[in-house]
C-alpha positions as CSV (number, residue, x, y, z in Angstrom):
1,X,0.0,0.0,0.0
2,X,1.2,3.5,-1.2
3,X,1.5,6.1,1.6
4,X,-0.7,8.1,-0.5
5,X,-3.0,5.3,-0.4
6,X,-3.0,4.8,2.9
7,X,-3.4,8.6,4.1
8,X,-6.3,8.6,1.4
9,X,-8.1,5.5,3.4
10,X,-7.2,7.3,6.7
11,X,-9.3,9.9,5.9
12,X,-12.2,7.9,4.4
13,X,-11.9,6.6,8.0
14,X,-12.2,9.5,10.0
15,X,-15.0,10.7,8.0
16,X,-16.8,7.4,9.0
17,X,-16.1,8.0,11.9
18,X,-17.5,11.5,12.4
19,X,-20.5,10.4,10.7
20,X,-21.3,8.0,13.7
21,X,-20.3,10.2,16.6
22,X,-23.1,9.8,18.8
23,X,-24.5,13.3,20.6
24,X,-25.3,12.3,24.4
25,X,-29.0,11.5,24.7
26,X,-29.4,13.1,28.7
27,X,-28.1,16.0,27.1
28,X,-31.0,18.6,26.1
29,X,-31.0,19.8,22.5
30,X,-31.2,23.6,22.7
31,X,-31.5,25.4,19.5
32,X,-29.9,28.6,18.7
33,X,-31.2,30.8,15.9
34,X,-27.7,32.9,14.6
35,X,-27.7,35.9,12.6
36,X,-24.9,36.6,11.0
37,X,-23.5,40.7,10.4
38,X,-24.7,40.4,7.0
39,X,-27.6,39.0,7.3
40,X,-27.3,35.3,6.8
41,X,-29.3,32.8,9.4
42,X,-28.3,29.6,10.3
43,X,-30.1,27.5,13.3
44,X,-27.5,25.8,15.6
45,X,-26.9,23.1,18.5
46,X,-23.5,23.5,20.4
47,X,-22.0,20.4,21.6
48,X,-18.7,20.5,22.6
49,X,-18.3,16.9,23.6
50,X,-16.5,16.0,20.7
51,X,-14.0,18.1,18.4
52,X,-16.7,17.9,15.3
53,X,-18.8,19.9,13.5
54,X,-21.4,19.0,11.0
55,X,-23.4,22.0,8.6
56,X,-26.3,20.7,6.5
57,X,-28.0,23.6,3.8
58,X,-30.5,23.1,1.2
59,X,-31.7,25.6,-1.0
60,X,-35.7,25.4,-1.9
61,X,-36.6,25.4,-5.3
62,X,-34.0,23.8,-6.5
63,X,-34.7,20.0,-7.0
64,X,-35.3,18.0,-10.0
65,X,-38.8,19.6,-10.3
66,X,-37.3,22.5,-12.0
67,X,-35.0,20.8,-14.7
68,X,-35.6,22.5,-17.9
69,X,-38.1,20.3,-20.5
70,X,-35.0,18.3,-22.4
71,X,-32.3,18.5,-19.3
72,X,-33.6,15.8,-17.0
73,X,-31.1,15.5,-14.5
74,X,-29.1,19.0,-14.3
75,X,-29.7,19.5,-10.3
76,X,-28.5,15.8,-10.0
77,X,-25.2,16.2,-12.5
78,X,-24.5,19.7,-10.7
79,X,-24.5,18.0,-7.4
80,X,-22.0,15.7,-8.4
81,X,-20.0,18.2,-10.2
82,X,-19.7,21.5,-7.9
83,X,-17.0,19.5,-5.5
84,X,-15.1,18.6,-8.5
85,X,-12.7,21.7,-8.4
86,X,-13.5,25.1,-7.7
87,X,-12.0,28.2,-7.5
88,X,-7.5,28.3,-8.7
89,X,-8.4,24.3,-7.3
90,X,-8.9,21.7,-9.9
91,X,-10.9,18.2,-9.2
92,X,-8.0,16.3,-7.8
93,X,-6.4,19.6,-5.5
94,X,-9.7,19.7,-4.5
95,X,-10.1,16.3,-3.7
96,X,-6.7,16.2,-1.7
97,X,-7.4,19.2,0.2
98,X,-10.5,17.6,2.1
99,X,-8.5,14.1,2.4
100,X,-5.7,15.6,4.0
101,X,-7.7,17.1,6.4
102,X,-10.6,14.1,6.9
103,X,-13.4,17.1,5.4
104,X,-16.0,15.2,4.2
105,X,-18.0,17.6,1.5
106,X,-21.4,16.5,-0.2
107,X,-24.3,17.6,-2.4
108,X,-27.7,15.6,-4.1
109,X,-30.3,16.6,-5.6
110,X,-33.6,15.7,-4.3
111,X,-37.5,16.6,-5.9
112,X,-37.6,19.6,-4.6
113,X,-34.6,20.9,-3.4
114,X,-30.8,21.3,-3.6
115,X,-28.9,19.6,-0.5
116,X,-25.6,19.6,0.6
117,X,-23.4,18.7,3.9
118,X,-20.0,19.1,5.8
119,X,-18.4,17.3,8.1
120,X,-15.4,18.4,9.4
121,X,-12.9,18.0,12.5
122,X,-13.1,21.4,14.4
123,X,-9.6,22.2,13.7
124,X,-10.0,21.9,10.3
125,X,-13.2,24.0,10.5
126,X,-11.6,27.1,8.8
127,X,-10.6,25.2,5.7
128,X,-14.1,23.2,5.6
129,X,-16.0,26.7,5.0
130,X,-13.5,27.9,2.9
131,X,-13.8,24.7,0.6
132,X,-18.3,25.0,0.8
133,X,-17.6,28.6,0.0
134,X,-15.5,27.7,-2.9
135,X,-18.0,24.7,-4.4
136,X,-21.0,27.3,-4.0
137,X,-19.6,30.2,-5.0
138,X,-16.9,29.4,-7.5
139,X,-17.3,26.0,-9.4
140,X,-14.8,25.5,-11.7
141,X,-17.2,22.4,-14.1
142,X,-14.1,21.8,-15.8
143,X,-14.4,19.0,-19.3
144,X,-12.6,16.5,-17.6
145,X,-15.1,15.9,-14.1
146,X,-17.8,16.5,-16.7
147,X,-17.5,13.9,-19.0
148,X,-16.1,11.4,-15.9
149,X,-19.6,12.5,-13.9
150,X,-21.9,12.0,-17.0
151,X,-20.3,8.8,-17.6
152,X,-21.1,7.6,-13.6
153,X,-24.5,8.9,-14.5
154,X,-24.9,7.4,-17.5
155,X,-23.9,4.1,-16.1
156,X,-26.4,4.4,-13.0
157,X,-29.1,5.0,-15.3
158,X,-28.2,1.8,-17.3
159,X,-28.3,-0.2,-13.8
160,X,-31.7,1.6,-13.1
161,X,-33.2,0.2,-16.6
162,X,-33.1,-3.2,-15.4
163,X,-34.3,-2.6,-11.8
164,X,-37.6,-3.2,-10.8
165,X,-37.8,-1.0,-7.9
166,X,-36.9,2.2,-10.1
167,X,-38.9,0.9,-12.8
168,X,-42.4,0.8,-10.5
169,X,-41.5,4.1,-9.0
170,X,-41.2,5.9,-11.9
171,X,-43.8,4.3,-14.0
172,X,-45.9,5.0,-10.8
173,X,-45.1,9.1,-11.5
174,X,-45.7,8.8,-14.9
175,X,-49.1,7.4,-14.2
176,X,-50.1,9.8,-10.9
177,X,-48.4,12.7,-12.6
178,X,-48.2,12.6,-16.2
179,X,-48.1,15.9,-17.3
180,X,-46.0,17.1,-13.9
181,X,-42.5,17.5,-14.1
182,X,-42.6,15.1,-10.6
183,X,-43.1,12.9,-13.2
184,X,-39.4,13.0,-14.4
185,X,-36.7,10.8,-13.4
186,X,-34.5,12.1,-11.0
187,X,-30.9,11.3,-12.3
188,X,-32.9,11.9,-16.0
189,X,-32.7,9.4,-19.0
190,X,-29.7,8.4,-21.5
191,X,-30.4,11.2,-23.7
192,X,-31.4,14.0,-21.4
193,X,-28.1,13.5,-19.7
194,X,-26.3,13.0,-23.1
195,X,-27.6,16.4,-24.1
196,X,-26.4,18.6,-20.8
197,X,-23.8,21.1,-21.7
198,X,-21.6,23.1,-19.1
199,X,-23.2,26.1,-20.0
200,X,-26.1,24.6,-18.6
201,X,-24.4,23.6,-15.3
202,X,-23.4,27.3,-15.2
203,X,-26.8,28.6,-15.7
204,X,-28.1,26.3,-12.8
205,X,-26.0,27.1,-10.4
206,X,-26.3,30.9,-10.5
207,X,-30.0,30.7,-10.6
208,X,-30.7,28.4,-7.7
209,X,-27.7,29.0,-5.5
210,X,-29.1,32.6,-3.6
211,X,-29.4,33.2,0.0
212,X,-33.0,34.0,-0.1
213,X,-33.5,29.9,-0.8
214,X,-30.8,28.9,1.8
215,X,-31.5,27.0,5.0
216,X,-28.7,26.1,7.5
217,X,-28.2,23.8,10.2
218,X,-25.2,23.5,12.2
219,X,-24.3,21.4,15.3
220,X,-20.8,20.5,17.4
221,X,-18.0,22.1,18.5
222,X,-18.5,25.7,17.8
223,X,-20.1,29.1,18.7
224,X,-22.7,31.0,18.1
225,X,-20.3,34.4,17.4
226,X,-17.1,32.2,15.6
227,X,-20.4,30.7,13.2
228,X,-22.1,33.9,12.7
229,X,-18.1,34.7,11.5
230,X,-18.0,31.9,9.2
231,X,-21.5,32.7,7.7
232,X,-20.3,35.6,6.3
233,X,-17.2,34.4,5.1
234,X,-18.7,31.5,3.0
235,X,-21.7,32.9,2.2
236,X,-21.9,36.5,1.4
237,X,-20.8,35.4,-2.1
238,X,-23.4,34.3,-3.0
239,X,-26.6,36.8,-4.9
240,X,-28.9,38.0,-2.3
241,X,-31.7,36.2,-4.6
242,X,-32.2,33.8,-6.9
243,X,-34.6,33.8,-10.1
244,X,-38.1,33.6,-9.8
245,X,-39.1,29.9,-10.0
246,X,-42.3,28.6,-10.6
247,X,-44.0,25.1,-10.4
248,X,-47.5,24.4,-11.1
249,X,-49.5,22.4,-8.0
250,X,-49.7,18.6,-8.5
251,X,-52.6,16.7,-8.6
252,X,-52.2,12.9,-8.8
253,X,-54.8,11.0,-11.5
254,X,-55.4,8.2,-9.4
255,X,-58.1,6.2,-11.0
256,X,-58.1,2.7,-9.2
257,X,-55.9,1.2,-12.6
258,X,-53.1,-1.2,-12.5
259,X,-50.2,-1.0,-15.0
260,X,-48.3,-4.7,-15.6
261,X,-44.3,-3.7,-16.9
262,X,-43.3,-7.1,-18.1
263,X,-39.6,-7.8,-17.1
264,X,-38.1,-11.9,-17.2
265,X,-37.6,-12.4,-13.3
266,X,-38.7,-14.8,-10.7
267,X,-40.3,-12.3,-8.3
268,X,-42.9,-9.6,-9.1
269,X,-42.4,-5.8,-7.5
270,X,-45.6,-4.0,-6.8
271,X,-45.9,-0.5,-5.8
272,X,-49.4,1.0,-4.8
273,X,-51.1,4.8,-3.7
274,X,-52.8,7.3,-4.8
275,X,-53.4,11.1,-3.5
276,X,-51.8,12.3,-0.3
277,X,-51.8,14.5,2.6
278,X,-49.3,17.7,2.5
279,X,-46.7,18.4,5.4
280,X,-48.6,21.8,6.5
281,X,-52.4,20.1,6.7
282,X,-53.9,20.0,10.4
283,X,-54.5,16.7,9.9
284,X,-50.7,15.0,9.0
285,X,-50.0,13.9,12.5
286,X,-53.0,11.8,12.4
287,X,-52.2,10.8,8.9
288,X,-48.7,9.7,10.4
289,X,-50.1,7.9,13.3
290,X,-53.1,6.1,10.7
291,X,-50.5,5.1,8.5
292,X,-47.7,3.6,11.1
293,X,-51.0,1.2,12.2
294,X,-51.5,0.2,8.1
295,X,-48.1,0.2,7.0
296,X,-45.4,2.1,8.4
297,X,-44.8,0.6,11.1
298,X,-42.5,-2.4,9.7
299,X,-43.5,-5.6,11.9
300,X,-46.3,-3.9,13.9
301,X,-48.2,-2.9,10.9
302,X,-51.3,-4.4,9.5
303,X,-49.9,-4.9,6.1
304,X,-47.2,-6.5,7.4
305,X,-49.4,-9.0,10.1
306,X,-52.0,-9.7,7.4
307,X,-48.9,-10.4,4.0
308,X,-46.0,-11.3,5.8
309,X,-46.6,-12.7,9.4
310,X,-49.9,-15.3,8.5
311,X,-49.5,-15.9,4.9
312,X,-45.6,-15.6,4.6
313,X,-46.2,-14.0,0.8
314,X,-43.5,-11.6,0.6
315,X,-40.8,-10.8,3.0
316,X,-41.4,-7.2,3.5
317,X,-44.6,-4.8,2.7
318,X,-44.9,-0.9,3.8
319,X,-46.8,1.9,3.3
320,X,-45.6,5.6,3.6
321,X,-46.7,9.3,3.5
322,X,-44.6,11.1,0.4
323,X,-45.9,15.4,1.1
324,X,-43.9,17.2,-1.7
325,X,-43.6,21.0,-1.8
326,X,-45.9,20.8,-4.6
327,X,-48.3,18.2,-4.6
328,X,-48.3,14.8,-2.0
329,X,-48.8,11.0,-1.9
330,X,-49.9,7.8,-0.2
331,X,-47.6,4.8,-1.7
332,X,-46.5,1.6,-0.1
333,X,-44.7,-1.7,-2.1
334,X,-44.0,-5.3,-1.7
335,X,-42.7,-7.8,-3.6
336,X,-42.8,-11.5,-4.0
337,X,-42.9,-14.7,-6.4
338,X,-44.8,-14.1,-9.4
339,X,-47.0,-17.0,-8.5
340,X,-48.1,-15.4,-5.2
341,X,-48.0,-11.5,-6.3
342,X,-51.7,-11.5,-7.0
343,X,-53.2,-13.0,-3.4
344,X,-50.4,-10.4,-1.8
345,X,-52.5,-7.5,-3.7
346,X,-55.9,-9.0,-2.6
347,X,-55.0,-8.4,0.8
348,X,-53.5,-5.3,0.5
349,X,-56.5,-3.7,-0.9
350,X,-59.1,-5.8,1.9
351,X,-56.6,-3.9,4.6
352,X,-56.7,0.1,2.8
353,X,-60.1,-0.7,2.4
354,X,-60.7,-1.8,6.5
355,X,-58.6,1.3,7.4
356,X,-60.3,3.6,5.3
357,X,-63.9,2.1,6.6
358,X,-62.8,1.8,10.3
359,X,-59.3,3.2,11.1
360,X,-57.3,2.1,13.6
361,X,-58.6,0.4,16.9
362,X,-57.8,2.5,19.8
363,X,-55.2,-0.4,20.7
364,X,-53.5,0.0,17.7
365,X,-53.6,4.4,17.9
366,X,-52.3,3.7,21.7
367,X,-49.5,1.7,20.2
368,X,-48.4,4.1,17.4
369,X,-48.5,7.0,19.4
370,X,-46.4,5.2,22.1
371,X,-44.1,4.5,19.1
372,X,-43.6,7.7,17.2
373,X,-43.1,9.5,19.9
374,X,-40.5,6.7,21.9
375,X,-38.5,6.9,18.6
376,X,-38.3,10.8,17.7
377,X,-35.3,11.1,20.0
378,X,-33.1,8.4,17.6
379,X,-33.4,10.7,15.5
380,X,-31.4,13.3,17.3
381,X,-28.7,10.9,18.2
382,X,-25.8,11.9,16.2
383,X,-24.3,15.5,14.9
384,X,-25.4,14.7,11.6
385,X,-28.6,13.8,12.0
386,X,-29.4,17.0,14.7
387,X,-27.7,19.2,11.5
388,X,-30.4,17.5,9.0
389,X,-33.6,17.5,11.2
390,X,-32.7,21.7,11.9
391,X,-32.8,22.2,8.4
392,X,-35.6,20.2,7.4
393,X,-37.5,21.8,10.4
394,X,-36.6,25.4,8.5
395,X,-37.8,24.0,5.3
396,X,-40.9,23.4,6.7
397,X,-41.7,26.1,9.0
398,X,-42.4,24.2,12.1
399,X,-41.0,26.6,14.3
400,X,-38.0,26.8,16.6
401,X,-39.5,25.2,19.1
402,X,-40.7,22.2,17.4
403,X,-38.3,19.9,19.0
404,X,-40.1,20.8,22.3
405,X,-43.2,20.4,20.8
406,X,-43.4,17.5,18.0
407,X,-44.3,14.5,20.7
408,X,-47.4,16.6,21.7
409,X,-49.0,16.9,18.2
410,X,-49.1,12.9,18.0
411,X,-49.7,12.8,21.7
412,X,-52.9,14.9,20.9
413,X,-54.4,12.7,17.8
414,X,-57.6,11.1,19.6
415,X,-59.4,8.2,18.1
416,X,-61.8,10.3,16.4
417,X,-59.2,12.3,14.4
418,X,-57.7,9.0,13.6
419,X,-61.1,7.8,11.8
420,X,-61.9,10.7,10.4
421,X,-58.8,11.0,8.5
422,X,-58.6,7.1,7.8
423,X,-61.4,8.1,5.8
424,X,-60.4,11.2,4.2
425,X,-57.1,9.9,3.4
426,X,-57.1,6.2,2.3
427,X,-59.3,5.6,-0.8
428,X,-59.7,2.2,-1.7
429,X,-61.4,2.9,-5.5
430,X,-58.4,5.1,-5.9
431,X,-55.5,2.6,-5.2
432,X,-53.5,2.5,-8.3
433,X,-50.8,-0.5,-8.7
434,X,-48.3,-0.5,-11.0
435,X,-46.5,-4.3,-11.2
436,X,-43.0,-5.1,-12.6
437,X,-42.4,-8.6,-13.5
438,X,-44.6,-11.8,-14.7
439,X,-47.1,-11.6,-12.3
440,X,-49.8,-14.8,-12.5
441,X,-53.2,-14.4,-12.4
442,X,-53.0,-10.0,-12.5
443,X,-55.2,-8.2,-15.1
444,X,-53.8,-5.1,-16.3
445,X,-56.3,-2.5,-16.9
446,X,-54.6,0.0,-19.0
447,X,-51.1,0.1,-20.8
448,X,-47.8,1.1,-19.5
449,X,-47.6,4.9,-19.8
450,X,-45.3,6.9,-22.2
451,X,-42.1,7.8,-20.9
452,X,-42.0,11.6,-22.2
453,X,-39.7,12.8,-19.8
């Protein structure tokens, strides 16, 4: 092994490392909101247990949703591109300046926004902001990172044409969404991708990266004045505001059909839903507490008593609330032998259709509540994860506070709510199925939607 090779896997560790650092649970999670001098907020939990620091950012409206008609994939392909040498620092000096150091620096693209995350050791810290400053404010998108990122791309999508999980899920959007651009794929399509040019890398970058659409969330080792330092610094840079961006509201077509994609394999994939419930409606906690009892919650669920645990017809089935920014939906999956996919379906329908006639028992409320609200704190058990939940938090406009006050909004869903939004929720004549495989005994009843991304 190289010594270059081995400082490289060094670092790789490290970074693992930080990832898993574990925030003490007896500790309370206070949450600071910081103003920089010039204006830029970021929300933040000191911890100075350990000598770490994690940022997480997204900037809204800047997802996949808004990928120009033809250039599927851009937010995705800039998110793998704007770490790939910035500023007088070309991929690989780039790439050497965070290894040395253990910085671990990422972006994605998701639906609706643009995401990205540091993780740094605090006496790196200086250099960690300096290199986010330099990837937002000053990517280089030189040929060579270009063509080697398309190519990944290119390669993923080639894997993802022969998947049937990807191929339900998006055959799915096409069918709830068809003239939406939810409906596009993600990481785009062969030609899409084929067809981006750095000019158009340019043009997404300066019109999504503004501080009017940025969130931060910050916890470890650090200050509220030496952040409020560092947010000017690294992101001052950037254009006070971004161009207007507008997306028409989505409203799935849900019409009770189911869609059969023929693929040679042993084992059928199924995903189901139809319309959902948005983050901001009064009635999503009792949509989240509902849903855990039919299929969210893993091995307490119905869907998973009623499929997995008496019949043993598939080794895993869910259900799960998707609220977009734009539009929302109720989808679950499961998948099994061809031979058996058909009886798993049956029963899946018998069970939307019990919860949307009867909701939960108040056994079953007593136990989700008990559940959701046992489990919130796991998801404050780590640096990273505090860092992500204060930005999505933002995003959302929950409030400050909303730590303190999450376990009382499930705490305060009484049976009644639960039926009454069982019932406005879960539509049974709605449930839409798309099927990849060679499913026996399944009628389709309509064709395969047009892939017009």
């Amino acid at each position: 092994m190289t010594s270059g090779t081995r400082t490289i896997l060094q670092g790789l560790a490290a970074v693992v490392a930080l990832a898993f650092v574990v925030v003490q649970p007896a500790k309370a999670v206070e949450v600071q909101r910081v103003v920089s001098p010039g204006g830029i907020e970021a929300w933040l939990v000191e911890d100075h247990s350990n000598p770490i620091i994690a940022i997480d950012l997204a900037f809204r409206d800047g997802g996949a949703v808004i990928d120009p008609a033809g250039k599927a994939g851009l937010a995705n392909m800039v998110s793998g591109l704007i770490d790939e040498g910035a500023g007088e620092l070309d991929s690989r000096s780039f790439r050497r300046e965070m290894e040395n150091r253990s910085i671990s620096l990422s972006f994605s693209a998701g639906l609706d926004r643009f995401f990205g995350g540091v993780r740094t050791l605090t006496k790196h810290r200086d250099k960690a902001f300096e290199l986010l400053r330099l990837a937002l404010t000053e990517p280089r998108f030189d040929d060579e990172p270009i063509e080697r990122i398309r190519a990944q791309i290119l390669a993923r999508l080639a894997r993802d044409s022969e998947d049937p999980d990807t191929i339900a899920v998006l055959t799915m959007r096409r069918l709830l969404l068809p003239d939406h651009p939810y409906r596009r794929p993600l990481r785009g399509t062969a030609e899409s991708v084929a067809g981006i040019t750095r000019d158009d890398l340019v043009a997404y970058s300066k019109r999504i990266f503004s501080r009017d659409r940025l969130v931060i969330g910050v916890t470890g080792d650090i200050t509220a004045g030496d952040l409020a330092t560092l947010l000017d610094e690294t992101f001052l840079g950037l254009p006070e505001a971004g161009d207007p961006v507008e997306v028409a509201e989505a409203e799935p077509r849900a019409e009770g059909d189911l869609v059969v994609v023929e693929r040679e394999i042993p084992q059928s994939t199924a995903i189901f839903g139809h319309a959902g419930i948005r983050r901001d409606d009064p009635d999503y906690y009792a949509a989240r507490v509902v849903n855990y009892v039919l299929g969210g919650g893993s091995f307490a669920s119905r869907l998973y008593e009623e499929v997995r645990e008496k019949r043993g017809l598939a080794y895993s089935v869910y259900s799960y609330l998707q609220p977009l920014d734009h539009g929302a939906m109720i989808l679950g999956g499961v998948a099994t032998q061809n031979g058996r996919i058909g009886e798993s379906l049956d029963l899946i329908r018998a069970e939307w259709a019990r919860m949307a006639e009867s909701g939960p028992t108040e056994e079953e409320l007593r136990d989700a509540k008990t559940y959701l609200t046992g489990s919130f704190p796991l998801r404050l058990s780590s640096s990273g994860r505090i860092a992500r939940m204060l930005v999505g938090i933002q995003l959302q406009n929950l409030g400050i506070d909303y730590l303190d006050r999450q376990k009382a909004f499930i705490e305060a869903v009484t049976p009644e709510d639960a039926r009454r939004v069982a019932r406005r929720i879960f539509d049974p004549k709605a449930l839409t199925i798309v099927v990849v495989g060679q499913p026996d005994g399944v009628e389709a009843t309509r064709e395969v939607p047009p892939d017009n991304s």
